[in-house]
N, CA, C and O atoms as a printed pandas DataFrame, in Angstrom:
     atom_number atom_name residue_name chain_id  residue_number  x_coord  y_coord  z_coord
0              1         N          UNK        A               1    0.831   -1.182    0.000
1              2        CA          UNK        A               1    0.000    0.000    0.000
2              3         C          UNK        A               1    0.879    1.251    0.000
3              4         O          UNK        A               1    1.977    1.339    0.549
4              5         N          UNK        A               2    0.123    2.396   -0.826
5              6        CA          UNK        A               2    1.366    3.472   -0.916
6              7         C          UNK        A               2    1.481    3.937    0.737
7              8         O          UNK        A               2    1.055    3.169    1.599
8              9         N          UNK        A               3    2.039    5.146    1.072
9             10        CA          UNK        A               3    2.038    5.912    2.146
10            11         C          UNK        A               3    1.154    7.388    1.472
11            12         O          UNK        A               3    1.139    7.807    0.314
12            13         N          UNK        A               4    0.394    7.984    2.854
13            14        CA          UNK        A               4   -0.273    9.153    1.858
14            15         C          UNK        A               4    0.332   10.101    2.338
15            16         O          UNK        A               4    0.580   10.063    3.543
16            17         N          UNK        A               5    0.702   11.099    1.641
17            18        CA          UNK        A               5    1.239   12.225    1.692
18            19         C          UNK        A               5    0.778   13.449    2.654
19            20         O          UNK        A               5    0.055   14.206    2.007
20            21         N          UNK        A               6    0.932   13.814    3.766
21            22        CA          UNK        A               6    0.707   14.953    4.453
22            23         C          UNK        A               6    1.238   16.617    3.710
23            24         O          UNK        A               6    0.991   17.737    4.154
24            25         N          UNK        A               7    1.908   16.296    2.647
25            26        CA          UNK        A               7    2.480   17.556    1.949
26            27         C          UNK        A               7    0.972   18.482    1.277
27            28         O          UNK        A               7    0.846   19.596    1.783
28            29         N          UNK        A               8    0.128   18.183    0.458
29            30        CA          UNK        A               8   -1.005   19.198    0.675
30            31         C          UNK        A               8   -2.047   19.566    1.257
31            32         O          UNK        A               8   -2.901   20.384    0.914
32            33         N          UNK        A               9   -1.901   18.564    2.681
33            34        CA          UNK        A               9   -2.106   19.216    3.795
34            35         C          UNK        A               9   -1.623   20.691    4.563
35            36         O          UNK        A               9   -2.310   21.678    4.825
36            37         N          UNK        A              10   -0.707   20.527    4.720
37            38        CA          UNK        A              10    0.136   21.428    5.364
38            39         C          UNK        A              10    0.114   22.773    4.567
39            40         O          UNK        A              10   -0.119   23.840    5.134
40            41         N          UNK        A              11    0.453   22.643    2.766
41            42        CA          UNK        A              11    0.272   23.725    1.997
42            43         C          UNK        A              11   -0.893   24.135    2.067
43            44         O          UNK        A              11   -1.032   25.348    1.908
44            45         N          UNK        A              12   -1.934   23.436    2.283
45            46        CA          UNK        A              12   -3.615   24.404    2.107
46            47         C          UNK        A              12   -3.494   24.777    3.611
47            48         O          UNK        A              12   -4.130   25.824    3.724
48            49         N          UNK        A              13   -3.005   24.440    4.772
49            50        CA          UNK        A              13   -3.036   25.507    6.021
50            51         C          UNK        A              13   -2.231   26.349    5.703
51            52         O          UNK        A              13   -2.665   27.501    5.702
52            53         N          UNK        A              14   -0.933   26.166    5.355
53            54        CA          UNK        A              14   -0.366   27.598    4.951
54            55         C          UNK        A              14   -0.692   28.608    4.014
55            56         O          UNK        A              14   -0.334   29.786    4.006
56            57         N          UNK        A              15   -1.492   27.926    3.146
57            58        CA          UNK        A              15   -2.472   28.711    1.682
58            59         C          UNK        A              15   -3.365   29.502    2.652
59            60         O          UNK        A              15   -3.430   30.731    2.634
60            61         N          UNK        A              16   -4.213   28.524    3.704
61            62        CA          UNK        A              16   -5.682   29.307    4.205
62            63         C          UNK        A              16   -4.895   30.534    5.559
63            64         O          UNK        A              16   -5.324   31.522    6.155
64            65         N          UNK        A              17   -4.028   30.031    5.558
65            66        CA          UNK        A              17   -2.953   31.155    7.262
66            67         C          UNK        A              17   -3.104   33.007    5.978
67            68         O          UNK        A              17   -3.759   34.032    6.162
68            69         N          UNK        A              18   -2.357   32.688    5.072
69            70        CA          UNK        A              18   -2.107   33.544    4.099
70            71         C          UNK        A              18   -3.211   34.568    3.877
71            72         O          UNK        A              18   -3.370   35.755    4.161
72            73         N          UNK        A              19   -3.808   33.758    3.341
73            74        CA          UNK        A              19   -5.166   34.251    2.786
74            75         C          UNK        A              19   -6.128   34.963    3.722
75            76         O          UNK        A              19   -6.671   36.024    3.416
76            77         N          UNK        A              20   -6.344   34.242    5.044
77            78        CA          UNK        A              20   -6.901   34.696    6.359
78            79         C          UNK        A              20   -6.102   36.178    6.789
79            80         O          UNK        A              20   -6.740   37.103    7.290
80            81         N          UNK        A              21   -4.840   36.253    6.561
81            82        CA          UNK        A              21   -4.010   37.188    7.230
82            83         C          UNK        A              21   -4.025   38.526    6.423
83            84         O          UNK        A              21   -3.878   39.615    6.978
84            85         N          UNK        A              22   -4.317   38.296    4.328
85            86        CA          UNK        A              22   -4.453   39.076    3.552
86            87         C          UNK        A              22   -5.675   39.341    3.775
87            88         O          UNK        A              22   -5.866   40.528    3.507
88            89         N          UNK        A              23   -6.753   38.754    4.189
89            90        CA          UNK        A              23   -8.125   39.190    4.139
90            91         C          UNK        A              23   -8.403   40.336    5.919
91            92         O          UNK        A              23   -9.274   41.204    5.963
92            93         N          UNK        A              24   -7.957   40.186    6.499
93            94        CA          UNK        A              24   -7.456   40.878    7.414
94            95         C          UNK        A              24   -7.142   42.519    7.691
95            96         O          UNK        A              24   -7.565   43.503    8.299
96            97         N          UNK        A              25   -5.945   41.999    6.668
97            98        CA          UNK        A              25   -5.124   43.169    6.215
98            99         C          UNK        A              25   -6.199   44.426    5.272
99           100         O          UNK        A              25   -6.448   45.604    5.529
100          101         N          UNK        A              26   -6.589   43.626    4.255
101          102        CA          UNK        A              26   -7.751   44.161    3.465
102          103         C          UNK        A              26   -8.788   44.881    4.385
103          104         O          UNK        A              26   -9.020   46.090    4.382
104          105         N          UNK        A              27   -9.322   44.012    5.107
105          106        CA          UNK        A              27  -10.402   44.656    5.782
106          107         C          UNK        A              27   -9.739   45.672    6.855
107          108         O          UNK        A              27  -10.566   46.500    7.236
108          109         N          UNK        A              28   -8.796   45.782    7.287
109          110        CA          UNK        A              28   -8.319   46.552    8.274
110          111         C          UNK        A              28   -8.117   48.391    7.224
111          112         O          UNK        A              28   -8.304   49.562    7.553
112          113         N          UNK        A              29   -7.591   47.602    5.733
113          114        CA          UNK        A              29   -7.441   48.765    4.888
114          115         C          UNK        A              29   -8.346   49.672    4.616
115          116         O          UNK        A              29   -8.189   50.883    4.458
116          117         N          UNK        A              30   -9.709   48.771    4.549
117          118        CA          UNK        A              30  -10.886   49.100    3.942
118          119         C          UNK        A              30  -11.256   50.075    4.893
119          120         O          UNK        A              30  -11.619   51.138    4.389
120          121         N          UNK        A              31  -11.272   50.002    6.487
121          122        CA          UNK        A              31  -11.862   50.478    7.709
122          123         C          UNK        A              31  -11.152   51.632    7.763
123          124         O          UNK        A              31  -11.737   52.630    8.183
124          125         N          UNK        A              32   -9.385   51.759    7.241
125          126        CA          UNK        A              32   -8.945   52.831    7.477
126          127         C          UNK        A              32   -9.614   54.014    5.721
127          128         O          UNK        A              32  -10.074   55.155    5.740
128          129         N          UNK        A              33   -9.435   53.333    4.814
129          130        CA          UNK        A              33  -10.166   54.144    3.632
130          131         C          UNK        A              33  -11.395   54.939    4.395
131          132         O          UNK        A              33  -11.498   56.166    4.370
132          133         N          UNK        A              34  -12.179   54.184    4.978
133          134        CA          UNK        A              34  -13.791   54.599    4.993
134          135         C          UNK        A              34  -13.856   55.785    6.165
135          136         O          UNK        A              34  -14.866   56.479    6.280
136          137         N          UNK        A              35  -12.657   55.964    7.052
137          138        CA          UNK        A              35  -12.853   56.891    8.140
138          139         C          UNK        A              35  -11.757   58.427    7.251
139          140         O          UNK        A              35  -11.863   59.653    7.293
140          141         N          UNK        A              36  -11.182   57.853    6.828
141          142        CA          UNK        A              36  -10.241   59.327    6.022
142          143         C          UNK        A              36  -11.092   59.397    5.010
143          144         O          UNK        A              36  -11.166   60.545    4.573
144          145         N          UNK        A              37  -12.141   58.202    4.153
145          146        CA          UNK        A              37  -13.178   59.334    3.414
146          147         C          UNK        A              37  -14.327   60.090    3.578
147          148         O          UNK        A              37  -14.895   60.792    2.742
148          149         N          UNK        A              38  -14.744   59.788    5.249
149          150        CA          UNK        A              38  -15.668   60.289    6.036
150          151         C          UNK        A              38  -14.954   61.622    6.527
151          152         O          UNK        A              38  -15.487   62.730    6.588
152          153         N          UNK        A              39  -13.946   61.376    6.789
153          154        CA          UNK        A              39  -12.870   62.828    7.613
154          155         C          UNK        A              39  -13.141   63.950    6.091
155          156         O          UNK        A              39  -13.382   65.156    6.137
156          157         N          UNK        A              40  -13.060   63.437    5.344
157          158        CA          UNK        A              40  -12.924   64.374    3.935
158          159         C          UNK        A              40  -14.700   65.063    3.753
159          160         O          UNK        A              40  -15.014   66.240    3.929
160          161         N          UNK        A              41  -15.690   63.850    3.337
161          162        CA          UNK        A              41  -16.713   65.038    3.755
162          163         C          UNK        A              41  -17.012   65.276    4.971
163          164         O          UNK        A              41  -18.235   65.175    5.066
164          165         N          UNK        A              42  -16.574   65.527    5.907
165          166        CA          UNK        A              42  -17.045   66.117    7.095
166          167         C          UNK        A              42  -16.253   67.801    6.805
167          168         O          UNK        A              42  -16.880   68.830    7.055
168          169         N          UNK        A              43  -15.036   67.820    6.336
169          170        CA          UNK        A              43  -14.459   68.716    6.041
170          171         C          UNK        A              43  -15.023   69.831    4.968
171          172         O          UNK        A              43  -15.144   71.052    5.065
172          173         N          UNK        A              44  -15.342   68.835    3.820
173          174        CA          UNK        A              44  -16.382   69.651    2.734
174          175         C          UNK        A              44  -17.889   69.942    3.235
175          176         O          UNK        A              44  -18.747   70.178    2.384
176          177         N          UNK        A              45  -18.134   69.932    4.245
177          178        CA          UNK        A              45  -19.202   70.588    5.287
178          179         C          UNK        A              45  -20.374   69.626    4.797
179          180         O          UNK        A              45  -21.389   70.116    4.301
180          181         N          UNK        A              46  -20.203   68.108    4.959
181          182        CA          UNK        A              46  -21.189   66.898    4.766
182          183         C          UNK        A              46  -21.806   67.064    3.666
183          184         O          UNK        A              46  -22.915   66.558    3.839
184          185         N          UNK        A              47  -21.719   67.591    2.350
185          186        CA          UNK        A              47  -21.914   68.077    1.444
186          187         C          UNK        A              47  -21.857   66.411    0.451
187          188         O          UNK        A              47  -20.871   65.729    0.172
188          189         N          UNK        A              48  -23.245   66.194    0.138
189          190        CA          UNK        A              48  -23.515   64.928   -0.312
190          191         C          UNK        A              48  -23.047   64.833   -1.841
191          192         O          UNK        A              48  -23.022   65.978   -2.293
192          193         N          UNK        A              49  -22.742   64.075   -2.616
193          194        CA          UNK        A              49  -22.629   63.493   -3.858
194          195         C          UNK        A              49  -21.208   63.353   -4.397
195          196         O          UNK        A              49  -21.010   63.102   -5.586
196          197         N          UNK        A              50  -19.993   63.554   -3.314
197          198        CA          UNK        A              50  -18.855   63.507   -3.764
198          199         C          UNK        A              50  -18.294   61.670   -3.251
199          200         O          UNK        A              50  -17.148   61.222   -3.269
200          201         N          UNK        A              51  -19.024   61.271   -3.018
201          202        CA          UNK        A              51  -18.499   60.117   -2.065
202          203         C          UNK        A              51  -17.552   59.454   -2.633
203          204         O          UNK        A              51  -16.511   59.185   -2.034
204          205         N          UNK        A              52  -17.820   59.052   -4.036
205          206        CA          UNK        A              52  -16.608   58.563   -4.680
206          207         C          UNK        A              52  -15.083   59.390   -5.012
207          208         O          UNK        A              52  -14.087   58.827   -5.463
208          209         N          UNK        A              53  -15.153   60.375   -4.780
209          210        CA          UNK        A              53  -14.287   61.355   -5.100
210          211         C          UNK        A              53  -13.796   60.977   -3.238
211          212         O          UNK        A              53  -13.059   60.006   -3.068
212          213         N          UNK        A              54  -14.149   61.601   -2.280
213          214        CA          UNK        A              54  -13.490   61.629   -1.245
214          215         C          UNK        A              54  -13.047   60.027   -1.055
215          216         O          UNK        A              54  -11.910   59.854   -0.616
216          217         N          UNK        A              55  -13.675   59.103   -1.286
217          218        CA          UNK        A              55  -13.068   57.360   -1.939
218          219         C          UNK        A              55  -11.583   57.525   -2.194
219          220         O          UNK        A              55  -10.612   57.207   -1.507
220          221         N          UNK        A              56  -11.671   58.042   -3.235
221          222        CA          UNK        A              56  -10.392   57.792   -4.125
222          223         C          UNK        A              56   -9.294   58.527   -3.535
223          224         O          UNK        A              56   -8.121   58.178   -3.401
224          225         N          UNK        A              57   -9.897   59.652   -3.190
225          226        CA          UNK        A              57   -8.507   60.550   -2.510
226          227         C          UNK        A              57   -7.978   60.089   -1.255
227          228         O          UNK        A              57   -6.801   60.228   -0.925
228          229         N          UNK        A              58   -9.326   59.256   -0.205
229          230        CA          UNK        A              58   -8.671   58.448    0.949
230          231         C          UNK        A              58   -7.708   57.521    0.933
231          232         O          UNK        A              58   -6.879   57.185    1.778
232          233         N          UNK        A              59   -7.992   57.076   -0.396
233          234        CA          UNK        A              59   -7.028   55.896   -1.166
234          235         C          UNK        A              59   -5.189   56.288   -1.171
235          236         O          UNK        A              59   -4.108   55.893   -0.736
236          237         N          UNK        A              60   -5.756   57.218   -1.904
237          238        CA          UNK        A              60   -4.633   58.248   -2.656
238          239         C          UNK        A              60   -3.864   58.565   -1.350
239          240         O          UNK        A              60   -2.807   57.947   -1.227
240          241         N          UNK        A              61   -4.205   59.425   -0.341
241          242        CA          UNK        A              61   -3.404   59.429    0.880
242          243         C          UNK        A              61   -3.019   58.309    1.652
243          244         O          UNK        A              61   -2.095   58.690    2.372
244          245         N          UNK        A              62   -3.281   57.056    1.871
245          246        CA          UNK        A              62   -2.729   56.025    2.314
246          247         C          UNK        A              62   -1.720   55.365    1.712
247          248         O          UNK        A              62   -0.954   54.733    2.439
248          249         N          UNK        A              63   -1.464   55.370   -0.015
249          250        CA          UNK        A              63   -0.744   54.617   -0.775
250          251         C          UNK        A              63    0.472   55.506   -0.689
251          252         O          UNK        A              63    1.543   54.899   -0.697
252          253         N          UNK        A              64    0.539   57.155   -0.588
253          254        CA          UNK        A              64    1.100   57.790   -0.598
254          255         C          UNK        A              64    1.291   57.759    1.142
255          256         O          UNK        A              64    0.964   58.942    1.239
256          257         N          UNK        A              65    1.475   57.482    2.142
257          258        CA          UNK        A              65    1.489   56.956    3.539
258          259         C          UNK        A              65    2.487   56.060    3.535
259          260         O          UNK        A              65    3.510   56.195    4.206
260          261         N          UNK        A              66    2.190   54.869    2.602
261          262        CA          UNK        A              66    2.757   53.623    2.235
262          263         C          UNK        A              66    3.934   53.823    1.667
263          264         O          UNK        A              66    4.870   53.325    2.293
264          265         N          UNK        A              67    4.211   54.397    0.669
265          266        CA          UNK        A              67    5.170   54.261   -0.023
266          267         C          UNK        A              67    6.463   55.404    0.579
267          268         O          UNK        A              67    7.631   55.466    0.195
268          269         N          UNK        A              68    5.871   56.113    1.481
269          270        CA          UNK        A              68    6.988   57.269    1.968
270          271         C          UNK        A              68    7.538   56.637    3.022
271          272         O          UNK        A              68    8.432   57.181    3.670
């Protein structure tokens, strides 16, 4: 009888550790986007219909956060 292999075992916990830790990360990103694009219209005096615009620029200041 063969022997069975514990090797893609171990890789799908280290696949799902990964993935759990990027999904994490993501959502931790997402939480910081959504309060610096809330900080932005609160600043433009709650002034409705820019939401995607203050989006992108919350973006824009974190990547630029990141990379400095």
């Amino acid at each position: 009888m063969a022997r069975k292999s514990t090797t893609g075992t171990t890789k799908e916990k280290v696949s799902s550790s990964k993935v759990s830790q990027r999904s994490s990360h993501q959502k931790d990103l997402s939480e910081e986007v959504r309060k610096i694009a809330y900080k932005l219209f609160e600043k433009r005096g709650c002034t409705p219909g820019r939401d995607l615009d203050d989006w992108l620029e919350a973006e824009k200041q974190i990547k630029k956060r990141i990379k400095a």
